[in-house]
C-alpha positions in Angstrom: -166.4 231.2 -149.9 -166.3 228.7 -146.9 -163.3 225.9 -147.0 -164.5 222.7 -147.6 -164.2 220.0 -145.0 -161.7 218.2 -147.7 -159.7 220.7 -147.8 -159.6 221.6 -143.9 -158.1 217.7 -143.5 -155.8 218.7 -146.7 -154.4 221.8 -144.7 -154.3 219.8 -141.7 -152.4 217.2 -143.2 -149.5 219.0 -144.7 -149.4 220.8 -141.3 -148.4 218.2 -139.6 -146.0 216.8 -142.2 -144.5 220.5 -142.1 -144.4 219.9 -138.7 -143.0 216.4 -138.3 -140.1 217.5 -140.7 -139.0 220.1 -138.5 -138.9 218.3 -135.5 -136.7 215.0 -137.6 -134.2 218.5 -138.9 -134.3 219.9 -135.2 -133.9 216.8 -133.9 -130.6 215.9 -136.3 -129.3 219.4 -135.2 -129.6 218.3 -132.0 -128.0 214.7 -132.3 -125.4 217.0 -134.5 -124.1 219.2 -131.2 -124.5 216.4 -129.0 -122.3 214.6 -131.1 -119.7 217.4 -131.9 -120.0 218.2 -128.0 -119.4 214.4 -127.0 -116.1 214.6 -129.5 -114.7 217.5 -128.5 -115.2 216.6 -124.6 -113.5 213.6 -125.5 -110.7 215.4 -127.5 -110.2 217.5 -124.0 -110.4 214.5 -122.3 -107.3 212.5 -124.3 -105.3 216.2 -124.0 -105.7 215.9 -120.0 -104.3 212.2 -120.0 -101.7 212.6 -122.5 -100.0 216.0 -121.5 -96.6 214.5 -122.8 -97.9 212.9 -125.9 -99.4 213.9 -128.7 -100.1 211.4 -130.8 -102.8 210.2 -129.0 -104.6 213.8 -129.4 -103.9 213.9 -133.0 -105.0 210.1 -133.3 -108.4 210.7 -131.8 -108.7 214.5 -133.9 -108.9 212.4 -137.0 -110.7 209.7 -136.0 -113.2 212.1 -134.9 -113.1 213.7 -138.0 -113.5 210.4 -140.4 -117.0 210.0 -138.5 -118.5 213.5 -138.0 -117.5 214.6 -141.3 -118.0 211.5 -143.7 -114.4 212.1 -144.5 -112.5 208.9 -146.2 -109.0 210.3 -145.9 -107.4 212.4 -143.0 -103.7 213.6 -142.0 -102.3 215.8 -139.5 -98.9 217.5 -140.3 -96.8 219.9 -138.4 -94.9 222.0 -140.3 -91.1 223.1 -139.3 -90.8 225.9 -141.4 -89.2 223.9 -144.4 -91.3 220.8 -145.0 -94.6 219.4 -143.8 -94.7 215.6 -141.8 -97.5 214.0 -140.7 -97.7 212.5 -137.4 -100.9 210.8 -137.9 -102.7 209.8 -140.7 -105.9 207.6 -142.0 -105.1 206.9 -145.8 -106.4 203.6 -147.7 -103.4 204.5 -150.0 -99.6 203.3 -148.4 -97.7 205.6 -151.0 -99.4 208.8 -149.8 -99.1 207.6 -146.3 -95.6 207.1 -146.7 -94.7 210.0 -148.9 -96.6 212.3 -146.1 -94.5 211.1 -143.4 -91.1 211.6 -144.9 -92.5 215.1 -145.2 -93.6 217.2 -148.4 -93.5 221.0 -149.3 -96.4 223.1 -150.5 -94.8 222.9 -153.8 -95.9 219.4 -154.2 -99.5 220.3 -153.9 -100.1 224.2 -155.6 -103.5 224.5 -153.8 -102.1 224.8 -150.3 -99.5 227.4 -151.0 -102.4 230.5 -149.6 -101.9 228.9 -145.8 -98.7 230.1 -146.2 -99.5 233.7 -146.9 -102.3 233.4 -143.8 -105.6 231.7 -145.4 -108.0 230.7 -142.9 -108.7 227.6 -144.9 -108.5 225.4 -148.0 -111.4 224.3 -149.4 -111.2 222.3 -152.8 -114.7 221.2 -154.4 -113.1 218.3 -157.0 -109.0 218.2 -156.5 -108.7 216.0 -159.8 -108.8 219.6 -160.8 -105.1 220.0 -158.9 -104.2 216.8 -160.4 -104.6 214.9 -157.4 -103.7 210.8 -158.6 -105.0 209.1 -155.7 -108.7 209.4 -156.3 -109.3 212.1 -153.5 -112.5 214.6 -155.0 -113.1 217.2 -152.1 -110.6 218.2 -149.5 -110.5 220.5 -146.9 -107.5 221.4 -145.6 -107.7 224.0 -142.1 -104.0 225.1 -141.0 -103.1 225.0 -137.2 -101.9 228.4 -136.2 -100.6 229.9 -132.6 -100.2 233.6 -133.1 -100.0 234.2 -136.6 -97.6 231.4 -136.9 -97.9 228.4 -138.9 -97.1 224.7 -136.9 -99.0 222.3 -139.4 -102.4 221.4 -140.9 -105.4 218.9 -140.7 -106.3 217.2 -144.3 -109.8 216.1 -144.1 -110.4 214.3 -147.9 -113.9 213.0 -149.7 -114.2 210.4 -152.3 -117.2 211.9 -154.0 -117.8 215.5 -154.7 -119.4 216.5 -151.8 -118.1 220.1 -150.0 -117.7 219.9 -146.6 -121.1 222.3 -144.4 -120.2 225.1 -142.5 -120.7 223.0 -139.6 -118.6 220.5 -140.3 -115.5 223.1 -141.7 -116.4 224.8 -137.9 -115.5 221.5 -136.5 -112.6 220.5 -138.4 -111.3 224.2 -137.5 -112.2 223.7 -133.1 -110.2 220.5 -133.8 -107.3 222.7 -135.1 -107.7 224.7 -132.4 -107.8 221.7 -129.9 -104.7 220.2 -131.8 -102.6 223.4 -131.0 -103.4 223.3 -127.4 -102.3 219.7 -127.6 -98.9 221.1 -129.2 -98.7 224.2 -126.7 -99.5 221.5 -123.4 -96.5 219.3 -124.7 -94.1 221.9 -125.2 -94.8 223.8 -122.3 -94.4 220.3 -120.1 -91.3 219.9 -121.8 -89.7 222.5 -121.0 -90.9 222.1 -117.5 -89.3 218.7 -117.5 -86.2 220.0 -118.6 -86.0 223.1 -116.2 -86.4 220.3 -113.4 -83.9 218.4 -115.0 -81.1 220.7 -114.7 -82.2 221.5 -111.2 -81.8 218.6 -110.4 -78.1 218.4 -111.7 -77.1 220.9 -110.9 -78.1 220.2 -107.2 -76.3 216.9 -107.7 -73.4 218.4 -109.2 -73.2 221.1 -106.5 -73.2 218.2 -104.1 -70.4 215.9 -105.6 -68.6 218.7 -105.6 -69.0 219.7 -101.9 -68.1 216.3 -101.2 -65.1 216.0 -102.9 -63.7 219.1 -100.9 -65.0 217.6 -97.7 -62.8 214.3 -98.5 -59.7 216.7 -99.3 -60.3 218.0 -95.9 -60.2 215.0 -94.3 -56.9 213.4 -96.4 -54.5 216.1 -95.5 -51.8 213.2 -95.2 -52.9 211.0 -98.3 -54.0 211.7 -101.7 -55.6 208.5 -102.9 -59.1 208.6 -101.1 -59.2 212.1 -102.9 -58.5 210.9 -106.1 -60.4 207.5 -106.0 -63.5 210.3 -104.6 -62.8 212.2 -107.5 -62.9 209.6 -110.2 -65.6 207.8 -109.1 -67.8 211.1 -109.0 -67.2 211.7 -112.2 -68.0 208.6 -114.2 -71.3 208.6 -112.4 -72.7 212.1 -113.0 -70.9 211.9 -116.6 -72.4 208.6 -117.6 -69.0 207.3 -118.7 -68.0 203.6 -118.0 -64.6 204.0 -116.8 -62.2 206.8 -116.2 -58.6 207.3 -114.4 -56.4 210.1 -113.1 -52.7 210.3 -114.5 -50.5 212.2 -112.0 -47.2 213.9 -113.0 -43.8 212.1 -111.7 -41.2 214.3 -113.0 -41.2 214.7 -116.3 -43.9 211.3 -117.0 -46.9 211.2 -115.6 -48.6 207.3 -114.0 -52.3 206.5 -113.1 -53.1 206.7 -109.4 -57.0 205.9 -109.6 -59.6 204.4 -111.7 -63.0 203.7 -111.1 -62.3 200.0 -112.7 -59.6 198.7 -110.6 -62.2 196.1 -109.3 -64.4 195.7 -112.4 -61.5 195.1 -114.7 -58.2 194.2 -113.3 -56.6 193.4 -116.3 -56.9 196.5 -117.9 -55.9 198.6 -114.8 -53.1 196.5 -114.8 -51.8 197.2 -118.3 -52.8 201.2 -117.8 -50.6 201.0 -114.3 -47.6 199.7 -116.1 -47.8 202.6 -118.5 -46.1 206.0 -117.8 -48.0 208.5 -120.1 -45.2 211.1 -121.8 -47.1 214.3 -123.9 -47.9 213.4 -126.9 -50.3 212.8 -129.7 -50.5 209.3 -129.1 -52.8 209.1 -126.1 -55.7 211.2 -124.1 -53.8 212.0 -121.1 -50.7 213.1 -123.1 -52.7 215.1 -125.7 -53.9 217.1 -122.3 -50.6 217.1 -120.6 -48.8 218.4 -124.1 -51.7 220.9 -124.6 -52.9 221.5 -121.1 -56.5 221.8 -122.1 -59.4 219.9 -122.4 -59.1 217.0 -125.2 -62.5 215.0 -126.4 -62.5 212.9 -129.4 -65.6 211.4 -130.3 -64.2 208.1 -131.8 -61.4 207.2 -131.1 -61.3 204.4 -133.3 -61.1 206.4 -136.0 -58.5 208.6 -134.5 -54.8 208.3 -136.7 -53.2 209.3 -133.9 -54.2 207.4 -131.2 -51.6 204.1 -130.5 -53.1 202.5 -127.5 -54.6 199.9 -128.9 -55.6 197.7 -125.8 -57.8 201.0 -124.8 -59.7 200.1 -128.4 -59.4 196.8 -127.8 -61.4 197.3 -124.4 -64.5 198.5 -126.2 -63.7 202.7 -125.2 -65.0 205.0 -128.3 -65.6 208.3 -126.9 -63.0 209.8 -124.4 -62.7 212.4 -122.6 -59.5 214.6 -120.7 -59.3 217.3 -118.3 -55.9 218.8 -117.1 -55.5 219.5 -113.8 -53.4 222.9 -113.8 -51.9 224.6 -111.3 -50.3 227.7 -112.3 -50.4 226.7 -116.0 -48.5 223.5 -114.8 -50.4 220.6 -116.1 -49.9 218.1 -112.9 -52.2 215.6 -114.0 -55.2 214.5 -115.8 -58.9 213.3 -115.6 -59.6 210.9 -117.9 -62.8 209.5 -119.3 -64.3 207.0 -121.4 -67.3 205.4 -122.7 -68.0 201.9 -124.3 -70.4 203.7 -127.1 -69.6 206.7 -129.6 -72.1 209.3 -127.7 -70.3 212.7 -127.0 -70.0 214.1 -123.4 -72.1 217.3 -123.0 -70.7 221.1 -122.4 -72.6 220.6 -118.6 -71.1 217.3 -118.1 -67.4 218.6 -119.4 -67.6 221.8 -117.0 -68.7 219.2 -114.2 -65.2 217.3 -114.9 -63.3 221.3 -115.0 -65.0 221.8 -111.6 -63.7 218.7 -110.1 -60.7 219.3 -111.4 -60.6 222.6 -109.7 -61.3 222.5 -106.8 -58.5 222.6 -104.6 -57.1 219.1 -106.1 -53.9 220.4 -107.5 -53.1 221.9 -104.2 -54.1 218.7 -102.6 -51.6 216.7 -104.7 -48.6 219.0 -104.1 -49.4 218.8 -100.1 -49.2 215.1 -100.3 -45.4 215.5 -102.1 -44.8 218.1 -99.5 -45.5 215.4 -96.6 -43.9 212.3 -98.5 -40.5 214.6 -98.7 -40.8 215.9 -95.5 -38.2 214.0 -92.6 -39.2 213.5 -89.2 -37.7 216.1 -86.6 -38.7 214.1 -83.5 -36.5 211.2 -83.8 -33.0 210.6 -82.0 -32.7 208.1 -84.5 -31.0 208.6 -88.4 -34.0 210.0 -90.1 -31.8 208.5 -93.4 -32.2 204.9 -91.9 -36.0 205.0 -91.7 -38.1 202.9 -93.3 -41.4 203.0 -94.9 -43.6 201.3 -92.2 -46.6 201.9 -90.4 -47.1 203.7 -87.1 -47.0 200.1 -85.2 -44.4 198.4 -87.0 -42.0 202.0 -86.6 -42.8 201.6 -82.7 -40.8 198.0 -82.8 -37.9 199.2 -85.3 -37.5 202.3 -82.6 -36.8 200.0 -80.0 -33.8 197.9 -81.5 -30.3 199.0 -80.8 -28.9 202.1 -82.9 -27.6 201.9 -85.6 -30.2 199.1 -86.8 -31.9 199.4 -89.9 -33.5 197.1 -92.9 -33.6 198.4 -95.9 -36.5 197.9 -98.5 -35.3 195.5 -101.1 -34.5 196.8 -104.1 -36.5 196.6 -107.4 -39.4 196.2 -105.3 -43.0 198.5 -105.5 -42.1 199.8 -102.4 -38.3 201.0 -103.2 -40.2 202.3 -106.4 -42.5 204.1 -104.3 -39.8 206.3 -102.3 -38.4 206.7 -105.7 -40.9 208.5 -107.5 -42.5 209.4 -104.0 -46.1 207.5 -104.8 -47.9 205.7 -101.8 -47.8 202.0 -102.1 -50.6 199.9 -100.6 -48.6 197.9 -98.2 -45.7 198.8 -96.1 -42.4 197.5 -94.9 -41.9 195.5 -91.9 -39.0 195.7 -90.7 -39.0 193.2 -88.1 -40.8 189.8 -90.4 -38.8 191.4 -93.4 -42.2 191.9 -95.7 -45.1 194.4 -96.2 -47.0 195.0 -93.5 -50.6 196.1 -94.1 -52.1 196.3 -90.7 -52.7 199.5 -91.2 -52.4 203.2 -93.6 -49.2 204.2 -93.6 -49.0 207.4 -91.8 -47.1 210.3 -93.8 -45.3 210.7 -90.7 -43.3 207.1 -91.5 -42.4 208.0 -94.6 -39.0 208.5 -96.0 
């Protein structure tokens, strides 16, 4: 029996309604990709300008997520083998937000104790069945893994019940996968950034150091530019704000240098005053009693420590290095900062290597030379006084027997005393210092 020309045009009809239907599903497939494509390029494209930063990368996962997926809710957590935290999150409710970021264990929520154990995924139809309280239905929850082990997890949560496509739990888990490469990019630049870092210190460490011994060198008469070299180096690589050395005078030992002389007179001036005895009762004579290295955090909450103008100055965290020569302590490094931060092990060997290298022997030539008379003279070398080359020149030339002592009590009498440089010089001939130039160790007594 032949078809009927009605029923042709039926045929026909439902042809092409077959037909258009298809194409509409093809073309949402297609609008599907383009869109997953378009997100994950742009995923990439956030990982390549944030290499440093995550946040960004987990920021646009999830935002990606809410759209493609018709998700409400959305979290991203790493995991540090103890507790979950999320670092980003998309919640309508402040109380999960909050309670998220503080962290959580699996404990707190039952249904996600399998990623634990190596699930590939979570995917909960209705969680009022888990006894979920903030009106979340289905949730699909895809762990973020980098060889078998477990750094955190994307929540992607309904408000209906509605289970998430195999297309969209695919994109949710390329997300993942993109969220671990963000991870693996920052910690691998990190590291970078801290490998160059040291480099770099250690260059500038190897450097302060080579400089020091190029100024020791160059002061085989005089100690100070050594130790004001010294000093200085060392609060600027140690990040301290202020620092001093103590050298031994008998059985006391005075500061010599500090690297706030200028900056803070007043206070140099009270710490110059000071002869430091070991002890208990200060930095520099906790290192010269126990001829090691002494750091103390706070020391405004130290019992023993009696200096009070130091914590009146603003100093919290201290640090002291002996110098040792022999096991003789015969002076200290000193260190301090304005702020209770600790130094570090590198910064604490930094101060050691300064105070090794070759400043102890420096500091028993220059006692050597300050003892030391001059051979040369037909004058008493007993009657010589502490001038410089120029001003020695006109004494030489008065009749023998002439001589001007240094006026007792003075800084200069107290510098042949306890055989310390002072920064002036006698004149014998306008009977007052003389600073027209260093005193050479030559002139003195």
């Amino acid at each position: 029996m032949s078809a009927t020309p009605d029923s042709t045009l039926s045929d026909s009809g439902q042809l092409i309604a077959d037909l258009q239907r298809q194409l509409a599903e093809c073309r949402a497939e297609r609008d599907e990709a383009l869109q997953r494509e378009t997100a994950t390029a742009e995923i990439l494209q956030v990982i390549n300008s944030s290499p440093g930063d995550r946040t960004p990368v987990f920021e646009a996962i999830l935002e990606k997520a809410r759209i493609l997926c018709g998700a409400v809710h959305g979290s991203l957590s790493l995991y540090d083998g103890e507790r979950f935290r999320a670092v980003a999150i998309n919640t309508r409710s402040q109380e999960l937000a909050d309670r998220m970021r503080d962290g959580f264990v699996l404990s707190d929520f039952p249904h996600l104790k399998p990623l634990l154990d190596g699930a590939r995924l979570i995917h909960v139809p209705d969680l009022a069945e888990t006894g979920n309280r903030y009106g979340a239905r289905t949730g699909l929850f895809v762990p973020l893994r980098k060889d078998d082990a477990l750094l955190g997890l994307i929540s992607t949560v309904r408000l209906e019940i509605r289970p998430f496509s195999d297309r969209e739990i695919a994109l949710v888990e390329n997300f993942a996968a993109q969220a671990v490469i963000a991870i693996e990019n920052a910690r691998l630049l990190g590291e970078l950034q801290a490998r160059t870092r040291d480099l770099e210190e250690s260059l500038e460490y190897q450097t302060a150091t080579s400089d020091v011994l190029n100024v020791i060198s160059r002061s085989t008469a005089d100690v100070q530019p050594v130790l004001d070299t010294v000093i200085e180096t060392a609060v600027r690589l140690c990040g301290a704000d202020g620092g001093n050395i103590a050298i031994r005078e008998g059985e006391v030992y005075s500061p010599m240098a500090s690297s706030f002389s200028a900056a803070d007179p007043e206070y140099w001036a009270i710490q110059r005053e000071r002869t430091i005895v070991p002890g208990r009762d200060s930095i520099a004579g906790r290192v010269a009693l126990e001829g090691r290295v002494v750091h103390v955090e706070d020391i405004a909450a130290d019992p023993d420590y009696a200096h009070p103008e130091t914590v009146a100055s603003g100093r919290r965290t201290m640090l002291g290095v002996p110098l040792l020569r022999e096991g003789a302590v015969l002076g200290t490094i000193n260190l301090g900062r304005k702020r209770v931060e600790p130094y570090t092990e590198r910064q604490i060997e930094l101060v050691r290597t300064l105070a090794n290298c070759r400043l102890a022997h420096a500091i028993l030539k220059n006692r050597s030379n300050t003892r030391r008379r001059p051979a040369t003279s037909s004058r008493s070398s007993a009657a010589r006084p502490l001038t410089c080359s120029r001003c020695w020149t006109q004494w030489s030339k008065q009749p023998p027997g002439f001589a001007v002592p240094i006026p007792q009590g003075s800084q200069y009498a107290r510098a042949r005393s306890t055989a310390r440089w002072p920064t002036t010089e006698w004149n014998p001939r306008i009977g007052r210092p003389c600073a027209s130039e260093p005193m050479s160790p030559v002139a003195a007594v």
